[in-house]
VEXKOL-119679 format. One line per 8 residues: number of its first residue (from 1); their letters; for each residue x, y, z of N, C-alpha, C, O. Coordinates in Angstrom, 3 decimals. Example, Ala and Ser with C-alpha at 12.3 -4.5 7.8 and 13.67 -1.06 7.14 Angstrom:
# residues 2
1	AS	13.190,-5.690,7.800,12.300,-4.500,7.800,13.200,-3.300,7.800,14.236,-3.319,8.465; 12.850,-2.250,7.080,13.670,-1.060,7.140,12.900,0.030,7.870,13.409,1.138,8.039
This chain:
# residues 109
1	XXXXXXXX	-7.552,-24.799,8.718,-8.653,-24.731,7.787,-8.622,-26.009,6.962,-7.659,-26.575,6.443; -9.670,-26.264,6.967,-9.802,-28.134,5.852,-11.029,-28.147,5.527,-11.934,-27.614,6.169; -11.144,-28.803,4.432,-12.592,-29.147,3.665,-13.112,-30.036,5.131,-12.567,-30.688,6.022; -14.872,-29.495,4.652,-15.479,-30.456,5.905,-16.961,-30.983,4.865,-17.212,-31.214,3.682; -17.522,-30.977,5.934,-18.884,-31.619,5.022,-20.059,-30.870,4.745,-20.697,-30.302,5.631; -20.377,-30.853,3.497,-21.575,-30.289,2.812,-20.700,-29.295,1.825,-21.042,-28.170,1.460; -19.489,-29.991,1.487,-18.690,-28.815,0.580,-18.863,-27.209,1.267,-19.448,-26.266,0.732; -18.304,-27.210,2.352,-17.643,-25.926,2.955,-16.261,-26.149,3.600,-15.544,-27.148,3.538
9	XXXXXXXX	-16.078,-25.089,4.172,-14.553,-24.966,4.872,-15.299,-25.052,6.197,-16.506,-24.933,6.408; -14.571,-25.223,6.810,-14.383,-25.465,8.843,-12.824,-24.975,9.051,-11.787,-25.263,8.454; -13.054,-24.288,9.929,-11.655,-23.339,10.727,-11.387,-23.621,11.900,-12.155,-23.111,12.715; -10.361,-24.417,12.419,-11.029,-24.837,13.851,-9.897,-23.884,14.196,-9.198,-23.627,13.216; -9.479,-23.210,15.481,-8.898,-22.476,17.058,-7.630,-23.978,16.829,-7.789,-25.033,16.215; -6.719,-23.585,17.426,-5.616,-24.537,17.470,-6.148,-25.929,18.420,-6.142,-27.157,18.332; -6.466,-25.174,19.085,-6.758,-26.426,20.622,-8.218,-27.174,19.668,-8.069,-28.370,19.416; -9.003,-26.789,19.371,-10.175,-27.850,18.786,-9.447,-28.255,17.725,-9.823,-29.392,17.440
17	XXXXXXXX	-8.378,-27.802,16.816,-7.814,-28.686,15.975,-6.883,-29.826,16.377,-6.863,-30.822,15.653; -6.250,-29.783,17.265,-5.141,-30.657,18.203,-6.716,-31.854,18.800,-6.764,-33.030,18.438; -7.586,-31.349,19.518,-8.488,-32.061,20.107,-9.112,-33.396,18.901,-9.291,-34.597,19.101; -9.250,-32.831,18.054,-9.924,-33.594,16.478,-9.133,-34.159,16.018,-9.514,-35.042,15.250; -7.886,-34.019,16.176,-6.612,-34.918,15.384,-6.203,-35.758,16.607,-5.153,-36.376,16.431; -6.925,-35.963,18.080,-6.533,-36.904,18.866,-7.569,-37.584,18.697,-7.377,-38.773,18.442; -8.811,-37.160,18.764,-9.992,-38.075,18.167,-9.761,-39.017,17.150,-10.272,-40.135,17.217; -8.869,-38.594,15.989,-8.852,-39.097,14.920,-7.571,-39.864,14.956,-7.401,-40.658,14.031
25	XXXXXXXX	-6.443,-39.740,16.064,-5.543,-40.935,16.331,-6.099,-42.022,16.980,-5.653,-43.124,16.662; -7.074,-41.960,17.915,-7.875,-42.777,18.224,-8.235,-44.050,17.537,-8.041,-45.224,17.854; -8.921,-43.393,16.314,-9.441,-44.559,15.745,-8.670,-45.078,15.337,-7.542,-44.620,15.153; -9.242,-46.783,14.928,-8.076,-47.867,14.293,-7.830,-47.630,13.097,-8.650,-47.636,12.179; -6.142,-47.300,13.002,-5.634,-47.442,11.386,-6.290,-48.204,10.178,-6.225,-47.785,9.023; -7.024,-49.534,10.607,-7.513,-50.212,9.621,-9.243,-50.582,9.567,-9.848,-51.630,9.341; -9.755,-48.985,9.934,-10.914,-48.993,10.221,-11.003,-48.463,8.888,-10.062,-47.676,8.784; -11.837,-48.505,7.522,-11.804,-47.553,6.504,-12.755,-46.542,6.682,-12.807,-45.803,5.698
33	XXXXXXXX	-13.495,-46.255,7.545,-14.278,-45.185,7.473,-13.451,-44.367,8.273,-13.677,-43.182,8.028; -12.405,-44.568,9.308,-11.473,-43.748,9.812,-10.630,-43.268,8.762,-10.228,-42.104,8.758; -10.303,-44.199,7.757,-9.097,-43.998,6.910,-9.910,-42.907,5.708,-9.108,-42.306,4.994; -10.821,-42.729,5.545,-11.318,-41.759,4.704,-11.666,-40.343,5.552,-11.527,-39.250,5.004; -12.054,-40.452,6.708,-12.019,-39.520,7.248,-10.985,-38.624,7.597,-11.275,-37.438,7.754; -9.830,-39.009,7.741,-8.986,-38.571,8.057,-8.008,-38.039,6.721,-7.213,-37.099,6.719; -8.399,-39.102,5.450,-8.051,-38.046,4.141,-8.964,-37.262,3.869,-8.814,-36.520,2.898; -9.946,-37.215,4.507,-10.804,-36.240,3.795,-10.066,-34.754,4.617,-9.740,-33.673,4.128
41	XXXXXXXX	-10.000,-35.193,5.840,-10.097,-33.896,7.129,-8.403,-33.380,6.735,-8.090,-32.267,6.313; -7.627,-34.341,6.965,-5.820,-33.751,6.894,-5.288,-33.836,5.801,-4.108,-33.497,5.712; -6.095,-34.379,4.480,-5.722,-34.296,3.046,-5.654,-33.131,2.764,-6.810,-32.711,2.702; -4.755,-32.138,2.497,-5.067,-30.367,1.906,-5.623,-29.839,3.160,-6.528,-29.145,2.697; -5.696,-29.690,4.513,-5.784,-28.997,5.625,-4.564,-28.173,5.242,-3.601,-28.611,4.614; -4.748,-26.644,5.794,-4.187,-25.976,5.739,-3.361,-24.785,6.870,-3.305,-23.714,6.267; -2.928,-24.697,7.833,-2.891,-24.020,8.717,-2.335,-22.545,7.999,-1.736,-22.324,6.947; -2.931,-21.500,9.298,-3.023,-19.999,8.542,-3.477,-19.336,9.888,-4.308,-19.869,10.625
49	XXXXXXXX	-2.827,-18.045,10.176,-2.517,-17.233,10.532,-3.452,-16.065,10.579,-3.200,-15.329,9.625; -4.325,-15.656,11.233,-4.725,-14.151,10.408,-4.308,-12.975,10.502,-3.939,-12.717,11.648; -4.216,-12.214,9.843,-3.335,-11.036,9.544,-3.714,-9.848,10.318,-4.881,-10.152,10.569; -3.521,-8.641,10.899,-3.621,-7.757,11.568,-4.901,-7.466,11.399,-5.354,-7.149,12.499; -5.839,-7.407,10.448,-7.621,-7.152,10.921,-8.173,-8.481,10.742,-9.267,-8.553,10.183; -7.517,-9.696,11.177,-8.133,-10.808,11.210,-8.242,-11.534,10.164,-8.792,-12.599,10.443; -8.009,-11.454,9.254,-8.159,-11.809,7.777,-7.360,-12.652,7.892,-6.389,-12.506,8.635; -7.701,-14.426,6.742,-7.152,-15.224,6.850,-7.192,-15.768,5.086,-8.236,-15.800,4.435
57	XXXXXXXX	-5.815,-16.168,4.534,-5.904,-16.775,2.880,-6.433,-18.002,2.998,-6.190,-18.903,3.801; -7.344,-17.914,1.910,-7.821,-19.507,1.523,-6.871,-19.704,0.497,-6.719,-18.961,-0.473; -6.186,-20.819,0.767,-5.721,-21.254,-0.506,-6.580,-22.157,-1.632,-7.390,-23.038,-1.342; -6.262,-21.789,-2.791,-6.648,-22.069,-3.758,-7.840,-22.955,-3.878,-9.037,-22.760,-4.088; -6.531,-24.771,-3.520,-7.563,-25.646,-3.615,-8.292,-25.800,-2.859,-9.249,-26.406,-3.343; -8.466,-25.507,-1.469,-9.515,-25.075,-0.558,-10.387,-24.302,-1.171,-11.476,-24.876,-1.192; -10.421,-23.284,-1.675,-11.690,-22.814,-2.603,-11.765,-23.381,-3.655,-12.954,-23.240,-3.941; -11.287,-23.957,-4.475,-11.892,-24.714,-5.370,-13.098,-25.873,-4.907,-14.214,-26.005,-5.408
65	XXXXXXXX	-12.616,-26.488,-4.026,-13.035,-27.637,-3.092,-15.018,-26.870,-2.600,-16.172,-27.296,-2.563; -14.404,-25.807,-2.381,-15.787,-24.928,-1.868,-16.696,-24.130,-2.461,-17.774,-23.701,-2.050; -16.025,-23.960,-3.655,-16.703,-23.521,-5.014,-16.580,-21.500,-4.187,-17.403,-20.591,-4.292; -15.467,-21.512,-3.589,-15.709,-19.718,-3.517,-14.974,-19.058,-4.107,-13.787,-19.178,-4.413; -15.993,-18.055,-4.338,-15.340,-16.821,-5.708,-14.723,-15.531,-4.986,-13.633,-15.194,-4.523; -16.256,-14.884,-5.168,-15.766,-13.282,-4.579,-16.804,-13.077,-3.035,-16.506,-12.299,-2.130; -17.540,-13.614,-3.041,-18.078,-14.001,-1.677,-18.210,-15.324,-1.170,-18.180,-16.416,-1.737; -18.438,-14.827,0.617,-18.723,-16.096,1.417,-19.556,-15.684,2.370,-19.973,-14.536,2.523
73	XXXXXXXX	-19.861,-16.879,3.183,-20.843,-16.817,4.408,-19.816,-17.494,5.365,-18.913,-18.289,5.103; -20.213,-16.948,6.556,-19.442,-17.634,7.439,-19.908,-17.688,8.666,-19.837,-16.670,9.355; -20.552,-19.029,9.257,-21.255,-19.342,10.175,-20.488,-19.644,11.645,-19.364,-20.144,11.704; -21.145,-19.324,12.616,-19.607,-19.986,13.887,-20.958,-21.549,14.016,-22.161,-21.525,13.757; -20.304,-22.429,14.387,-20.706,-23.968,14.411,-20.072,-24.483,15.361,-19.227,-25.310,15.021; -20.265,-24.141,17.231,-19.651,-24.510,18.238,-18.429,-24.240,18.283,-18.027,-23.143,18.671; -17.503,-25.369,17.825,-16.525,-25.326,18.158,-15.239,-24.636,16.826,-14.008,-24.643,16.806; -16.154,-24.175,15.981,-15.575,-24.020,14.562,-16.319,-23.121,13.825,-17.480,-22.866,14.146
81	XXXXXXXX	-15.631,-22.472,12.609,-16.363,-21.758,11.957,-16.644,-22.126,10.798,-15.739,-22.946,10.643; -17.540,-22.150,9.330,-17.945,-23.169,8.496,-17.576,-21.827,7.420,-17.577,-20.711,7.939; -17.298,-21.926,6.097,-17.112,-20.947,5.220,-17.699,-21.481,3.924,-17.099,-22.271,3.195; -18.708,-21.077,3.726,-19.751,-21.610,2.542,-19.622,-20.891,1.327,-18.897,-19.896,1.338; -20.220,-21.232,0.244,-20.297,-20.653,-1.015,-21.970,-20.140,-0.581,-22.602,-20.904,0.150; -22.566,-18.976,-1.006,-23.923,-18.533,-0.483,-24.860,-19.396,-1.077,-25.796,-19.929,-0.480; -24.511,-19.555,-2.589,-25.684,-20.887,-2.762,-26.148,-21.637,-2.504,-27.359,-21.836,-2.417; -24.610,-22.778,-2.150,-24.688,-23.446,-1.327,-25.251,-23.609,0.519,-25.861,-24.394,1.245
89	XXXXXXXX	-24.820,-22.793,0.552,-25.492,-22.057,1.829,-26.454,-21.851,1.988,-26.710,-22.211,3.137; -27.315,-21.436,1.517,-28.734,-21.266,1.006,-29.516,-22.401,0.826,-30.572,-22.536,1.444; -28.948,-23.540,-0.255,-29.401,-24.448,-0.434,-29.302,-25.705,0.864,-30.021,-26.703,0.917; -28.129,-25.304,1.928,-27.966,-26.317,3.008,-28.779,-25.477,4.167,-28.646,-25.780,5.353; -29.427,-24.659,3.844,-30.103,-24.328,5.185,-31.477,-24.402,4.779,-32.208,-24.442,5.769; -32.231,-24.442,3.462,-32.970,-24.861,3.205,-33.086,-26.450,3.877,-33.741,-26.699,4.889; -32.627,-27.046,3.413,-32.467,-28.701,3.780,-32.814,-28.821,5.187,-33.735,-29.510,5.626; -31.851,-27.958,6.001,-32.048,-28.245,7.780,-33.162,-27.474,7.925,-33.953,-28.379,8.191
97	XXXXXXXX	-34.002,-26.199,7.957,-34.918,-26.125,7.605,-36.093,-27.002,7.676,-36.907,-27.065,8.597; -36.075,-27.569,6.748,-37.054,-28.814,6.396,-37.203,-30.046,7.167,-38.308,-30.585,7.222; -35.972,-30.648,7.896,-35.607,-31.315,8.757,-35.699,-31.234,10.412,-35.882,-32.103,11.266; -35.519,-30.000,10.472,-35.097,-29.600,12.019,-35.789,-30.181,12.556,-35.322,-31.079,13.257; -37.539,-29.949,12.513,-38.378,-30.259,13.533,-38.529,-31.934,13.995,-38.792,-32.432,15.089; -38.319,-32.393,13.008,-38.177,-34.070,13.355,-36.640,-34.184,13.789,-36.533,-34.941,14.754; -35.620,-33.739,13.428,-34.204,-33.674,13.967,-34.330,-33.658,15.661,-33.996,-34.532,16.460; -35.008,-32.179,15.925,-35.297,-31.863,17.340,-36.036,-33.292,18.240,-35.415,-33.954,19.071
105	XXXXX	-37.229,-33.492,17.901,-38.010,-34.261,18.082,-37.048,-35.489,18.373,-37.114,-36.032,19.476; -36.034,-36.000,17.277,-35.262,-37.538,17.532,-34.103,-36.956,18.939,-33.921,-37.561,19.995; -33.612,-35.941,18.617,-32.962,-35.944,19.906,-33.202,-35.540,21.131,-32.381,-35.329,22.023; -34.309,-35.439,21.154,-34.984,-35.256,22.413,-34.735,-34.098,23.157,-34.429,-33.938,24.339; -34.973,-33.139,22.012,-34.788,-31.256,22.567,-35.822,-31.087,22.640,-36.244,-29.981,22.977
């Protein structure tokens, strides 16, 4: 589990997490957009376990980071699952929303 982008959590399966941290050896050490990416992604990443009905702890600063209280949303996103604050959530699907149809359109769906 690690902060990702749009201030949510992302949960990746072991193997898409191993896969993303070879991606991210990849890039050049003295690339700085690698070098922020990779504090952003393995800075406070957290690995976790889930417990007999699946349930998994956020730690702390991971929710702080995500602004979650007493609820969440939790989207599956291919290869990962995204864990939002609902506002936020709300407010980022508004956005794509608004976007999609020219999104679609540029990538040629």
């Amino acid at each position: 589990m690690t902060r990702w982008i749009g201030e949510c959590l992302a949960v990746f399966p072991s193997p898409e997490w191993s896969a993303l941290n070879a991606d991210i050896a990849r890039r050049p050490r003295t690339d700085p957009a690698a070098a922020r990416f990779r504090h952003f992604i393995l800075a406070g990443a957290h690995e976790a376990d889930p417990d007999g009905q699946g349930r998994i702890t956020v730690p702390a600063h991971l929710r702080e980071y995500a602004a979650l209280t007493s609820e969440a949303v939790v989207i599956g996103n291919s290869d990962h699952l995204e864990v939002w604050e609902p506002g936020r959530w709300k407010a980022h699907l508004a956005t794509v929303q608004t976007d999609i149809e020219r999104d679609v359109r540029d990538l040629g769906i």
